[in-house]
C-alpha positions as CSV (number, residue, x, y, z in Angstrom):
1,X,16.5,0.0,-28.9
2,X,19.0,-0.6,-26.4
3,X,22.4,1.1,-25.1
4,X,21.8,4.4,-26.2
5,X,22.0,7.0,-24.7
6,X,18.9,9.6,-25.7
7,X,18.7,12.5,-27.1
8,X,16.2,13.8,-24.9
9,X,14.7,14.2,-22.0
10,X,11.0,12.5,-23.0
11,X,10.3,8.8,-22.0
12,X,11.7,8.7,-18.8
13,X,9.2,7.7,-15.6
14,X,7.8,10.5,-13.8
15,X,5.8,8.5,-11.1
16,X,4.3,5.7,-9.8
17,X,0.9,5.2,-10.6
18,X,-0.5,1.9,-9.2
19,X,1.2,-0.9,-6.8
20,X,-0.9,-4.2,-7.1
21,X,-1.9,-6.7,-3.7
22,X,-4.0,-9.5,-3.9
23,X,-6.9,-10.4,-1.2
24,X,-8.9,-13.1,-1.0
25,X,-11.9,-11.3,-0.4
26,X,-12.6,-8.4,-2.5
27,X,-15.4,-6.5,-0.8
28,X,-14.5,-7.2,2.6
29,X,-10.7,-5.8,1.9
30,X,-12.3,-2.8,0.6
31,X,-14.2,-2.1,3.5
32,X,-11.2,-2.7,5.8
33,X,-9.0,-0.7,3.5
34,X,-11.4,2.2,3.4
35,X,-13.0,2.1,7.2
36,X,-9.8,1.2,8.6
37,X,-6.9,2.5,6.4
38,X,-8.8,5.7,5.4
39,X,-8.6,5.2,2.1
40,X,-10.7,6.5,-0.7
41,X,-12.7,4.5,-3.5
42,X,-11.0,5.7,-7.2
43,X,-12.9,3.1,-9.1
44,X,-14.2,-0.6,-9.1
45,X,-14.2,-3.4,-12.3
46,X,-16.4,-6.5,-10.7
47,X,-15.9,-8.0,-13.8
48,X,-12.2,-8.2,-13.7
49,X,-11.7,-8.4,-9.7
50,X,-10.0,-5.6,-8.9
51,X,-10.8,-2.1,-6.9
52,X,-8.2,1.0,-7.2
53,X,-7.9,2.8,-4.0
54,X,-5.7,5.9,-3.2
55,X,-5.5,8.4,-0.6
56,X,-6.8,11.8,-0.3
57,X,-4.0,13.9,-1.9
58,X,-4.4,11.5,-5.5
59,X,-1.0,10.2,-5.6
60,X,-0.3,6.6,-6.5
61,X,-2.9,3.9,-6.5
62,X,-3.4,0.8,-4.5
63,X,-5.0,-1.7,-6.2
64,X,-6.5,-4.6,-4.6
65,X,-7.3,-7.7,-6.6
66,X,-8.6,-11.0,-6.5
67,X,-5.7,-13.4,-7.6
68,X,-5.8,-14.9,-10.9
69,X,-4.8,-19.0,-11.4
70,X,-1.1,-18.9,-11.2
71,X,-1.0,-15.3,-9.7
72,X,0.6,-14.3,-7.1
73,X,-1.5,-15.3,-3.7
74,X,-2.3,-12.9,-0.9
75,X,0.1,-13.0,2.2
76,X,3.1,-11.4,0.8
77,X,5.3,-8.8,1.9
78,X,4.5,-6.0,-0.4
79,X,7.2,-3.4,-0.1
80,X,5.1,-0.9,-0.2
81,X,5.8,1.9,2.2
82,X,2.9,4.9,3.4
83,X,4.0,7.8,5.2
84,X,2.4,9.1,8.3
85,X,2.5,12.7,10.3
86,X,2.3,10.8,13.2
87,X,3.7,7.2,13.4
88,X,3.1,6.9,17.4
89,X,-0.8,8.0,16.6
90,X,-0.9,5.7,13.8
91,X,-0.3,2.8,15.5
92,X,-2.4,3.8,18.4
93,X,-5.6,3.9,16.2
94,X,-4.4,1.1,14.4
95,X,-3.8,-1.2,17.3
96,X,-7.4,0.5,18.5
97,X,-8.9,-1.6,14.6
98,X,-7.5,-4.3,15.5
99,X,-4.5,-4.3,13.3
100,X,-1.8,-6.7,13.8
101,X,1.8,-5.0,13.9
102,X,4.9,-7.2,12.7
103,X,7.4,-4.4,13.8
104,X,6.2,-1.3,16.2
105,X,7.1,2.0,15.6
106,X,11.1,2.0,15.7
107,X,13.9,3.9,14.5
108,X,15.8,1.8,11.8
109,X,19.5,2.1,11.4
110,X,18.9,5.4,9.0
111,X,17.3,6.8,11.4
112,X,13.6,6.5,10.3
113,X,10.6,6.4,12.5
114,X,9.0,3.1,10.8
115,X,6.5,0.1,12.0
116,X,5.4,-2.4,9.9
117,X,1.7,-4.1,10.0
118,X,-0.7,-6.8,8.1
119,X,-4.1,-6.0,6.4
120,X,-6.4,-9.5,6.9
121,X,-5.0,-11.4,4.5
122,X,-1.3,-11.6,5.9
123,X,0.0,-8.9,3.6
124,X,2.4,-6.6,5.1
125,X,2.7,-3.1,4.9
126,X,5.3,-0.6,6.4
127,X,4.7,2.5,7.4
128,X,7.2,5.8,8.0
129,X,6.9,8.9,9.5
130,X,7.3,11.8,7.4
131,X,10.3,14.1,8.1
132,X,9.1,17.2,10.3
């Protein structure tokens, strides 16, 4: 354990899997999450509070919970990022939901077509158009 360097190329991460946010209100999140977002139900544990979400191409995981005492409170800025074909369409329909957009589509300082906007709960999202 520690320091060394290995002698192979096993146990190194390969992906993400799941990213975590907390909501205050499970069953309405995932209705705004699927109805709104567009994204698709993976599974649901009631008994432990949380849903798993992900989009249509079954890459990483979004997982909405209900916080725990001590956990980490909805509202937070969640670094995640999704990627978009279209971020000028995207924020049309969004704006269209009802979503509230801290930052509209822009080009950052590298150059990236990116916006920024909050589910119900105050947790923000970014969003970036995928390179064409």
């Amino acid at each position: 354990m520690g320091g060394e360097t290995p002698e192979t190329d096993r146990g190194k991460l390969l992906s993400i899997a799941q990213v975590w946010v907390p909501v205050s209100d499970l069953p309405r999140a995932v209705e705004v999450y699927i109805k709104v977002f567009g994204l698709v139900l993976v599974a649901t544990d009631v008994e432990n509070g949380f849903v798993r979400l992900g989009t249509k191409d079954a890459g990483p995981e979004l997982v909405l919970h209900m916080p725990r005492a001590g956990g980490e409170e909805p509202g937070i800025r969640t670094g995640i990022t999704f990627m978009t074909d279209s971020i000028y369409d995207f924020h049309k329909v969004m704006v269209d939901e009802a979503v509230d957009f801290t930052l509209k589509p822009m080009r950052d300082p590298s150059g990236r077509l990116v916006a920024r906007f909050t589910d119900e709960d105050g947790n923000e999202f970014e969003v970036m158009e995928a390179a064409k």
